[in-house]
BAMARLUM-714659 format. One line per field, with one value per residue (C-alpha): residue number from 1; residue in three letters; x, y, z. Coordinates in Angstrom, 1 decimal. Example, Ala and Ser with C-alpha at 12.3 -4.5 7.8 and 13.67 -1.06 7.14 Angstrom:
<sites>
k	[1 | 2]
r	[ALA | SER]
u	[12.3 | 13.7]
v	[-4.5 | -1.1]
w	[7.8 | 7.1]
</sites>
This chain:
<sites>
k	[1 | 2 | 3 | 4 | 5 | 6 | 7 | 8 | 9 | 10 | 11 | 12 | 13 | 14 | 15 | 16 | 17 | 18 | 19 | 20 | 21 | 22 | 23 | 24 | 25 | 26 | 27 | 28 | 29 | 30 | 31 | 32 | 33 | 34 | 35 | 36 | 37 | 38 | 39 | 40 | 41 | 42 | 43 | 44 | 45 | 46 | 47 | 48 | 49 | 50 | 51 | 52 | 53 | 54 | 55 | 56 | 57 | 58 | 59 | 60 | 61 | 62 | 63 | 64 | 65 | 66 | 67 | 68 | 69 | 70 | 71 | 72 | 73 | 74 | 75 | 76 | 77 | 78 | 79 | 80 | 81 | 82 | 83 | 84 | 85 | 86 | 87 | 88 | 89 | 90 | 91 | 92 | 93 | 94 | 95 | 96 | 97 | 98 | 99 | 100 | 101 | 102 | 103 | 104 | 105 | 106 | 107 | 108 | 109 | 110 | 111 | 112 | 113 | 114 | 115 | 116 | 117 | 118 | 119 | 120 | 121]
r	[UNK | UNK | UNK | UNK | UNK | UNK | UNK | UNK | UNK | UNK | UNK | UNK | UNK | UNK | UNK | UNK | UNK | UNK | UNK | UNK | UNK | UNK | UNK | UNK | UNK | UNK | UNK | UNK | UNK | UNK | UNK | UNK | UNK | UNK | UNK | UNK | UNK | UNK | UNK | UNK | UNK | UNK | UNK | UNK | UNK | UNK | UNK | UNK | UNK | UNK | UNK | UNK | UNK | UNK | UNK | UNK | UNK | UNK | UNK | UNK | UNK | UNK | UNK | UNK | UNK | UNK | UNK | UNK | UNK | UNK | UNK | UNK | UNK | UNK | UNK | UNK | UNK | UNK | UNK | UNK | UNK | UNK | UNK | UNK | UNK | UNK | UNK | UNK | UNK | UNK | UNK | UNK | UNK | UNK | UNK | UNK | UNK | UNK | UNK | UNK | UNK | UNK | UNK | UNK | UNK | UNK | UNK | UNK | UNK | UNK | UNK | UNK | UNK | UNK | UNK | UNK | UNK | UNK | UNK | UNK | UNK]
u	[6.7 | 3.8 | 4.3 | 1.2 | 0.2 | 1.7 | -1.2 | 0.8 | -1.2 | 0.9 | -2.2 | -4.9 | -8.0 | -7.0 | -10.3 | -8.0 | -8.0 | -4.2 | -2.9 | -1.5 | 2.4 | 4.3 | 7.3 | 8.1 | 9.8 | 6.8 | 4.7 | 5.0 | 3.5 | 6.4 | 8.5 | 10.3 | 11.9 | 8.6 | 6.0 | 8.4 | 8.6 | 4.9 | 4.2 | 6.3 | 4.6 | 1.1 | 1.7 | 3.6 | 0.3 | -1.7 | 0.2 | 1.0 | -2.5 | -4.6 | -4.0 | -0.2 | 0.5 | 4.8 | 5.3 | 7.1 | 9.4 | 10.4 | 12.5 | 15.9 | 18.6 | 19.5 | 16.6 | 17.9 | 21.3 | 20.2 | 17.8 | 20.0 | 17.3 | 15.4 | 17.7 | 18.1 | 14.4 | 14.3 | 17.3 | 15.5 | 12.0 | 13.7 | 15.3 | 12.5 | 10.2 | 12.9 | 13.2 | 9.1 | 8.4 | 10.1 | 8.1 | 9.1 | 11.8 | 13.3 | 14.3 | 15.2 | 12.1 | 14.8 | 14.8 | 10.8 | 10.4 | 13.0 | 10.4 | 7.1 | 8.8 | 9.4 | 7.8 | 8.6 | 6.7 | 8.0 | 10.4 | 11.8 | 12.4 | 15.0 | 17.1 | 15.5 | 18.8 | 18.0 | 17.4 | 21.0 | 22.4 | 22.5 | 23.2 | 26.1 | 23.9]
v	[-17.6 | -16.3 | -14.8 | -11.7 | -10.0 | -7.0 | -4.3 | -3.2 | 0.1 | 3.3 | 4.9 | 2.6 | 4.8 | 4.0 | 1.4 | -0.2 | -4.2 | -5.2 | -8.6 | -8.8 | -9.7 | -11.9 | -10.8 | -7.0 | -7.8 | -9.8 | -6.6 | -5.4 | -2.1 | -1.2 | 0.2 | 3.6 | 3.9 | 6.6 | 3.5 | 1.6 | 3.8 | 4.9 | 1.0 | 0.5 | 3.2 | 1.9 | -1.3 | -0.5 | 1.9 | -0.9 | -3.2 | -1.0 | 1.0 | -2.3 | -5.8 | -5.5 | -8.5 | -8.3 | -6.7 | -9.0 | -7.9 | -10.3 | -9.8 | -11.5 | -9.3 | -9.1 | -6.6 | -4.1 | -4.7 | -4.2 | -1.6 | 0.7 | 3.6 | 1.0 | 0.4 | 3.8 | 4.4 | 1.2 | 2.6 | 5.9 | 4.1 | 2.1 | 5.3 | 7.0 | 4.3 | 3.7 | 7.6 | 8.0 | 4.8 | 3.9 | 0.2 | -0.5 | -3.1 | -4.9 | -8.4 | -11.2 | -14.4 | -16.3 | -13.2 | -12.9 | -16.7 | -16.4 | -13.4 | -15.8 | -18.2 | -15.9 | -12.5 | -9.4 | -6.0 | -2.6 | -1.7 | -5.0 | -5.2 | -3.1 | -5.3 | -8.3 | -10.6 | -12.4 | -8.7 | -7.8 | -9.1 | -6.8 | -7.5 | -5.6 | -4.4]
w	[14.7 | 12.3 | 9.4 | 9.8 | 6.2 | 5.6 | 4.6 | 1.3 | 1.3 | 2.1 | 2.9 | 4.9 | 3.5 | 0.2 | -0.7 | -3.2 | -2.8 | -2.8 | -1.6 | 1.5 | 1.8 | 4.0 | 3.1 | 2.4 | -0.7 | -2.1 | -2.0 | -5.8 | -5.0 | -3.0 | -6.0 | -4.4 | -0.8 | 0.3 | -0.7 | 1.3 | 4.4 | 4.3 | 4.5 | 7.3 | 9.1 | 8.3 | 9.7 | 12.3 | 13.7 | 13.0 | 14.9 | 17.9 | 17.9 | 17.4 | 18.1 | 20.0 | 17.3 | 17.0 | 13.2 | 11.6 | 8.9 | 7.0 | 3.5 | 1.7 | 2.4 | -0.9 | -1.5 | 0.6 | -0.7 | -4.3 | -3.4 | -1.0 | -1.2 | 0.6 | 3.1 | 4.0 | 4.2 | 7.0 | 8.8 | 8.7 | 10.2 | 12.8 | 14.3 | 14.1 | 16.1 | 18.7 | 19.3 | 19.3 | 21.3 | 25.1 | 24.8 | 21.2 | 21.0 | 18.1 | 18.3 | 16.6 | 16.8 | 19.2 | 21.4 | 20.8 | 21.8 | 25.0 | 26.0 | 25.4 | 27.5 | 30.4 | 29.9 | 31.0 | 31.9 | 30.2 | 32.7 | 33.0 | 29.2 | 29.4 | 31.2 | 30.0 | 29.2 | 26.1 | 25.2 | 25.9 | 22.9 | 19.5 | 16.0 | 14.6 | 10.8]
</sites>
């Protein structure tokens, strides 16, 4: 799977030149759980309102774990996409690949079974 850039701005019309990220926990910007949420919502509009590329987040676990703030703001985003957004889905690049390999339309998604399967966080 590619690993896209993150966009480490919080706020895209921000003219500021910051290095993109491939991993969320590479972006040294990112130093309070708002930067990190804002982040996540930048990309994730720039994702689903532009090029329908899959937003990859990718970032050790320990950073969540030793940042907890973090994790709640993440916790906090997810639920908020999956209550704003019927075709968002979040999977794991194994569930990503079985969908490349056979692909579905919205309303099949949702029974899709490689989708079936969910992680216990």
């Amino acid at each position: 799977m590619v690993m896209n850039e993150l966009d480490p701005r919080e706020d895209p019309s921000n003219d500021e030149y910051l290095p993109g990220c491939g991993m969320v926990d590479s972006c040294s910007n990112i130093l309070i759980a708002d930067q990190f949420y804002n982040v996540l919502i930048h990309n994730f509009d720039r994702h689903y309102n532009q090029n329908k590329a899959p937003l990859g987040l990718h970032f050790h676990t320990t950073w969540l774990k030793n940042n907890p703030e973090f994790f709640d703001a993440f916790v906090y985003w997810v639920d908020e996409v999956l209550e704003n957004y019927n075709d968002v889905y979040f999977v794991t690049m194994t569930q990503a690949i079985k969908w490349i390999q056979n692909p579905q339309t919205v309303s099949e998604s949702k029974s899709f079974e490689s989708w079936r399967d969910k992680c216990v966080v």
